[in-house]
C-alpha positions in Angstrom: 8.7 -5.9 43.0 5.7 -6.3 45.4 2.1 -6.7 44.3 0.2 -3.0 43.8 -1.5 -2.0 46.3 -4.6 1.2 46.6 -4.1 4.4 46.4 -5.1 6.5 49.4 -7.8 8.7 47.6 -10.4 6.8 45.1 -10.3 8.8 41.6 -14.0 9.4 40.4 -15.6 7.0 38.0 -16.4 7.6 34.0 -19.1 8.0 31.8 -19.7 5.7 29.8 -17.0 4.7 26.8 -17.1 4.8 23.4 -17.0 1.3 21.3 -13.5 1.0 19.2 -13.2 -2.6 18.6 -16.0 -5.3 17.0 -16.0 -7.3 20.6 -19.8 -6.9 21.9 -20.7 -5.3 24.5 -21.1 -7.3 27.3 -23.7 -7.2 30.2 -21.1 -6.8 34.2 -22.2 -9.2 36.7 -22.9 -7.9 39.9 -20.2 -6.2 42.1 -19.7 -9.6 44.8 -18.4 -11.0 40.9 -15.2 -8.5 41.2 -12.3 -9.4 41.8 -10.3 -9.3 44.7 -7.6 -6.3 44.6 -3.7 -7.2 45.3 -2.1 -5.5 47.0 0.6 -3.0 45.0 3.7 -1.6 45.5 3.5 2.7 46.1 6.4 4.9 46.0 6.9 7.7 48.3 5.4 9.9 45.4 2.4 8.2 45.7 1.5 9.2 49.1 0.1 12.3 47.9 -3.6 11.9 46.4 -3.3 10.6 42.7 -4.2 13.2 40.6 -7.7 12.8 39.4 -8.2 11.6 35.8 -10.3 13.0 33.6 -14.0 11.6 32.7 -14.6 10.7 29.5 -17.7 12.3 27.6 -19.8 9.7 26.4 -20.6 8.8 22.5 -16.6 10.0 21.7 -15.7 8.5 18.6 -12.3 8.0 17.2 -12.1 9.9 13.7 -11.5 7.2 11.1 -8.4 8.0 8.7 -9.4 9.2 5.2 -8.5 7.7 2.2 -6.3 9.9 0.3 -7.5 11.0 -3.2 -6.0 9.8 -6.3 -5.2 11.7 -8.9 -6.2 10.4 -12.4 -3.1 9.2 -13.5 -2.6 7.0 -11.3 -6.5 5.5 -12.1 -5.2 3.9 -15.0 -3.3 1.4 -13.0 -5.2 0.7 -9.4 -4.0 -1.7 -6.8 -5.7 -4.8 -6.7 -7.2 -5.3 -3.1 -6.7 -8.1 -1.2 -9.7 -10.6 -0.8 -9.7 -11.2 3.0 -12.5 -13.8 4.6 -15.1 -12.4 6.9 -13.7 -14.1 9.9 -10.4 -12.3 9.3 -12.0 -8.6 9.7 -10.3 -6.8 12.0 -10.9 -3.2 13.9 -9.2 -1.1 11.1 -5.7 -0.1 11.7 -4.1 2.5 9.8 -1.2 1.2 7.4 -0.8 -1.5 9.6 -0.4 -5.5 8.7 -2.9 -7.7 10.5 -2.5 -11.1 10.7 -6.0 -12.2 11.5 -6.9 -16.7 12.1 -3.2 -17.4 11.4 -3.3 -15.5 7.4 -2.0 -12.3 6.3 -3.9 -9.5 4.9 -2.1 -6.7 3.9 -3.7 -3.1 3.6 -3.5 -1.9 0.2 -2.4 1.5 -0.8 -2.6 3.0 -4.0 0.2 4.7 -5.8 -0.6 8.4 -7.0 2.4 9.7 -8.9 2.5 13.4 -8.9 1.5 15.0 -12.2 3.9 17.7 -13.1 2.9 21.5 -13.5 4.6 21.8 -16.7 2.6 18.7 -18.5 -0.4 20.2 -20.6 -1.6 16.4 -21.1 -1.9 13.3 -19.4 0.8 11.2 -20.0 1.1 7.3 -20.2 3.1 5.9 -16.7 6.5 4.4 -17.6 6.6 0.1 -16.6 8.2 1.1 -13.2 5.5 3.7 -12.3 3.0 1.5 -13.2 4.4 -1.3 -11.2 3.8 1.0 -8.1 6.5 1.1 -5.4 8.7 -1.9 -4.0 6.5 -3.8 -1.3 7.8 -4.8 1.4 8.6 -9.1 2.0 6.0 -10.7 3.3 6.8 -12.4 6.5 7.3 -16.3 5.9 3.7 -17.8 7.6 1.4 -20.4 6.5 -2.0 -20.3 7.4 -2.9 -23.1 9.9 -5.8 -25.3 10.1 -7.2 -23.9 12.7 -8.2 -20.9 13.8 -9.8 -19.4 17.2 -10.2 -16.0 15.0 -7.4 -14.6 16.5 -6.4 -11.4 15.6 -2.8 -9.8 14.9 -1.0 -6.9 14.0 2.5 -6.9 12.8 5.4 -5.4 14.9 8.3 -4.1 12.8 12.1 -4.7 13.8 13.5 -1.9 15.1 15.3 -0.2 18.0 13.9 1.9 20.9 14.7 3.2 24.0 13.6 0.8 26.8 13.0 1.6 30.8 12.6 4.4 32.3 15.4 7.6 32.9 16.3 8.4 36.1 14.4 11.0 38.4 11.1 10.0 36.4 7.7 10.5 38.5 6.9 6.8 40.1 9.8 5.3 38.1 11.0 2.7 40.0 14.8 0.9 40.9 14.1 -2.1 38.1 13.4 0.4 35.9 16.4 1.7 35.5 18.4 2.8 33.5 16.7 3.6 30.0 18.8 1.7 27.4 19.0 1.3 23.8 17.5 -2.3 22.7 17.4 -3.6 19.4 14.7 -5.9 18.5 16.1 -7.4 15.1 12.7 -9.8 13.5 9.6 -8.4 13.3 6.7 -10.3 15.2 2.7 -10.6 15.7 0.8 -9.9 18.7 -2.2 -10.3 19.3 -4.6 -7.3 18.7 -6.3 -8.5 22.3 -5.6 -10.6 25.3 -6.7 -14.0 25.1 -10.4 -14.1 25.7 -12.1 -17.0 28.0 -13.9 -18.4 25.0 -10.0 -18.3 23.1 -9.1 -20.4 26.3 -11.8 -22.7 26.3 -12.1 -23.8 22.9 -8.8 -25.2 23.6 -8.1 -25.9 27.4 -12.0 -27.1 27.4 -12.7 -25.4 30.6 -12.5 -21.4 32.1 -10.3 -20.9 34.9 -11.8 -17.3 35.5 -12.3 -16.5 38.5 -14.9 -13.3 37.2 -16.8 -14.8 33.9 -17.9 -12.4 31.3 -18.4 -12.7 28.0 -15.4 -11.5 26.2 -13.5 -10.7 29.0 -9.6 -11.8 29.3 -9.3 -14.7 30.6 -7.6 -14.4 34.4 -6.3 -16.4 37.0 -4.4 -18.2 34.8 -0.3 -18.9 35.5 2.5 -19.0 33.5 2.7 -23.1 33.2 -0.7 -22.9 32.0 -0.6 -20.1 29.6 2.8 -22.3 28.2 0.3 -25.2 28.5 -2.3 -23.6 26.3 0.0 -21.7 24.0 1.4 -25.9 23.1 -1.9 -27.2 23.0 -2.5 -24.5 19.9 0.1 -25.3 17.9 -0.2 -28.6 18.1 -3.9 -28.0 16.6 -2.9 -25.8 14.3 0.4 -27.7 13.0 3.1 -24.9 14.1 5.9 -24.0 16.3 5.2 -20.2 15.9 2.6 -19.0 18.5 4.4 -18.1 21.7 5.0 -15.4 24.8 6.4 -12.2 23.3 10.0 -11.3 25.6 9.8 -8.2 27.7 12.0 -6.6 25.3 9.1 -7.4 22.4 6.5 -6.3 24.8 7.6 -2.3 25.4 8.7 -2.0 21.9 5.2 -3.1 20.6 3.4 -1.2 23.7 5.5 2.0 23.2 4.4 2.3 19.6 7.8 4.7 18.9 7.2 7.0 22.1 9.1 7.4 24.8 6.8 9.4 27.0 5.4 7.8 30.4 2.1 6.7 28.4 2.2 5.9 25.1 -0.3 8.9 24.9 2.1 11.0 26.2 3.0 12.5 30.4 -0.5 13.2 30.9 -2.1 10.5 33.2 -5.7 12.3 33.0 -6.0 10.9 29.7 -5.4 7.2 30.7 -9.2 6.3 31.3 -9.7 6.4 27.2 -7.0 3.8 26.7 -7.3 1.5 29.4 -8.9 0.1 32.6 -8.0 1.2 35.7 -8.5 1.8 39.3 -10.4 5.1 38.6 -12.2 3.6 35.7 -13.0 0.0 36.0 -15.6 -0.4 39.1 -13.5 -2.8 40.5 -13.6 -5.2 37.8 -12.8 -6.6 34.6 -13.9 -5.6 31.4 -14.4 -6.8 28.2 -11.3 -7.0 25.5 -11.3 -3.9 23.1 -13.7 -1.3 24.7 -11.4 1.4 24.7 -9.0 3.2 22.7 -6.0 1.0 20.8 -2.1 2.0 21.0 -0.4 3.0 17.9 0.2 -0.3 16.6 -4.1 -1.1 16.8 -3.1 -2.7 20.3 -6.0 -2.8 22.9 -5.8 -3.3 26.5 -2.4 -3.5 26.0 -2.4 -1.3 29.5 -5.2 -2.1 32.3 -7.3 -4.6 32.3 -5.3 -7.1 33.3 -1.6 -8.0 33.6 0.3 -9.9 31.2 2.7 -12.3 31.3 6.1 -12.4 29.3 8.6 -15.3 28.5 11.5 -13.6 30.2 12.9 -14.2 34.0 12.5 -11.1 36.1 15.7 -9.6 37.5 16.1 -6.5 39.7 18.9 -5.3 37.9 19.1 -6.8 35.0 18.4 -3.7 32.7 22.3 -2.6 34.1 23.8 -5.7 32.3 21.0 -6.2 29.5 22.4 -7.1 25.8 21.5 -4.6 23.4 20.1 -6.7 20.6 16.7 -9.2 21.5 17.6 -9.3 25.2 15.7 -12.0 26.7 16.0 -11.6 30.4 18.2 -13.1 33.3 18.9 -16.7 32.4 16.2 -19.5 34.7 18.6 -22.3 35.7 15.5 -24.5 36.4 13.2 -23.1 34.7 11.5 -21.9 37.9 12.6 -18.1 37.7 10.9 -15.1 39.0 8.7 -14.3 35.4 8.2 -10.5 34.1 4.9 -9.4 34.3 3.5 -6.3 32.1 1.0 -4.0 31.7 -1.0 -3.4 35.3 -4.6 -4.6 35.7 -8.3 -3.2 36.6 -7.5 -2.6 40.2 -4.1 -0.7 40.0 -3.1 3.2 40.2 -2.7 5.0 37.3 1.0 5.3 37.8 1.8 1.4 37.2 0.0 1.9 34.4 3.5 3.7 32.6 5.3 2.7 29.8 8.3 1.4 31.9 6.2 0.0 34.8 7.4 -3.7 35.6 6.1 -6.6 37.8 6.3 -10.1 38.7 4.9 -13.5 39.5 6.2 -16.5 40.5 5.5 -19.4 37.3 2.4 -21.0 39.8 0.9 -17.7 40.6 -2.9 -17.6 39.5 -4.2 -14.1 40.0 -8.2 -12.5 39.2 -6.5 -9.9 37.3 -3.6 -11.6 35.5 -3.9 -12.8 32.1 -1.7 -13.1 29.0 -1.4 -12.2 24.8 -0.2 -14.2 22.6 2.8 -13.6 19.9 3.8 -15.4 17.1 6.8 -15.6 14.9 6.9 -13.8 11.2 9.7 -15.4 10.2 
């Protein structure tokens, strides 16, 4: 479908944000550095002024998880913790697997039997407790010999309910109908867009047409994402990194909702999780300001479109396979390409779960960007 375009009545800017992620804060240029705004499709709903979105108080902080405490019992036999290099820290995601410069670092847990009420002394674990529960396979991945200190967070297999049901607020034609899909290997995405100093340290040069430090890298098409995407595994001796499908895309955005955000129907609390027309200024942002999806995902709405492996079709969702759909089949390789995600300078309501766009392969927009997946196994 067409490019966005503004909504009749402005929504009224934020306070400041809190910090979530490690990425410094980084000074905006001027407002003649913003980008320009395409122009976006609006359905009849959208006549109507927007409804306003809610500011968000400044110095909010998101409550870290607890640790659990252990009982003694299960102090005699602790969990050894995983020794991860400093390069690999990542914003801490609860119970999640990161994948962080190409090497896995799995979040420990500790196993806490329950002591029984009847037991009037401790008693010694059996061989099984003491081995703790079964873990789970590690993916099959090899750390590579370079690294841009990428980070990644583990996807699971799974099915979900993909597109949007009829009669939905803003839904729109190519969203249509909601469908089971099945995505059968777990992946990793990339906890952040690729950043301009991600692009240059391969490509050697920004394409950006709005430089800031941190920031997504923009104005980049689909050839050259593929282009930069070949050039890093060539340096780092692998076939894995690649474009996540659509189908790999709203499974890792929807974190196991199927609400319009994956917050939930309420559109006023968009402006915590992601850059907007009512939030932004008009421009991009740096990667990881705002609040992460379920999965420890950031910007994975707003900021700035992202582009998928798949084809676009109109109707494909009517004919899609149920298990790892990959979108119409290209011919020539020269297909229509999904885009996902909407950008700094788009309306709240492309900014939903089952929102779709997209771009012809050559297309180099200021607020179109790309993440980054890569294979488990």
């Amino acid at each position: 479908h067409a490019a966005p375009v503004p909504a009749a009545t402005p929504l009224p800017p934020l306070q400041a944000v809190s910090e979530v992620a490690a990425t410094p804060l980084a000074q905006v240029p001027p407002e003649d550095e913003a980008a320009a705004t395409p122009q976006a499709r609006v359905p009849p709903e959208a006549e109507a002024a927007p409804t306003p979105l809610a500011q968000v108080q400044a110095g909010s902080e998101v409550a870290q998880t607890q640790q659990a405490q252990v009982p003694p019992e299960a102090e005699a036999t602790p969990t050894p913790l995983v020794q991860v290099p400093a390069r690999s820290e990542v914003a801490q995601t609860p119970q999640a697997q990161v994948l962080a410069g190409s090497e896995v670092a799995q979040t420990p847990q500790a196993h806490a039997p329950s002591p029984s009420v009847q037991d009037e002394a401790p008693r010694t674990p059996t061989s099984s407790e003491a081995a703790g529960p079964p873990s789970a396979p590690e993916p099959t991945a090899t750390k590579p010999p370079f690294s841009l200190g990428m980070k990644f967070v583990l996807i699971p297999a799974g099915t979900f309910s993909m597109g949007s049901p009829e009669g939905r607020p803003f839904s729109f034609r190519d969203e249509m109908p909601v469908h089971q899909v099945k995505v059968t290997r777990p992946f990793y995405l990339g906890v952040c867009e690729v950043t301009q100093e991600q692009w240059t340290s391969v490509m050697g040069s920004n394409p950006s047409e709005t430089r800031i430090p941190g920031a997504p890298v923009e104005s980049v098409s689909y050839d050259e994402a593929l282009a930069f995407i070949a050039e890093l595994n060539r340096l780092e001796g692998t076939m894995r990194y690649r474009l996540p499908t659509e189908a790999e895309w709203e499974k890792a955005l929807r974190g196991g909702t199927d609400t319009d955000y994956f917050f939930g129907d309420a559109p006023e609390e968009l402006s915590r999780y992601a850059w907007h027309r009512g939030n932004s200024g008009g421009r991009i942002r740096p990667a990881g300001q705002l609040l992460p999806n379920p999965h420890g995902l950031f910007d994975i709405l707003g900021n700035v479109f992202e582009w998928t492996a798949d084809a676009y079709g109109e109707f494909y969702y009517e004919a899609s396979p149920m298990v790892d759909p990959a979108g119409p089949l290209a011919q020539d390789g020269r297909a229509i390409r999904s885009v996902r995600g909407c950008a700094f300078d788009m309306d709240y309501f492309h900014c939903r779960s089952s929102d779709r766009g997209n771009l012809t392969p050559q297309e180099k927009l200021p607020n179109q960007g790309f993440r980054i997946a890569y294979t488990a196994q």
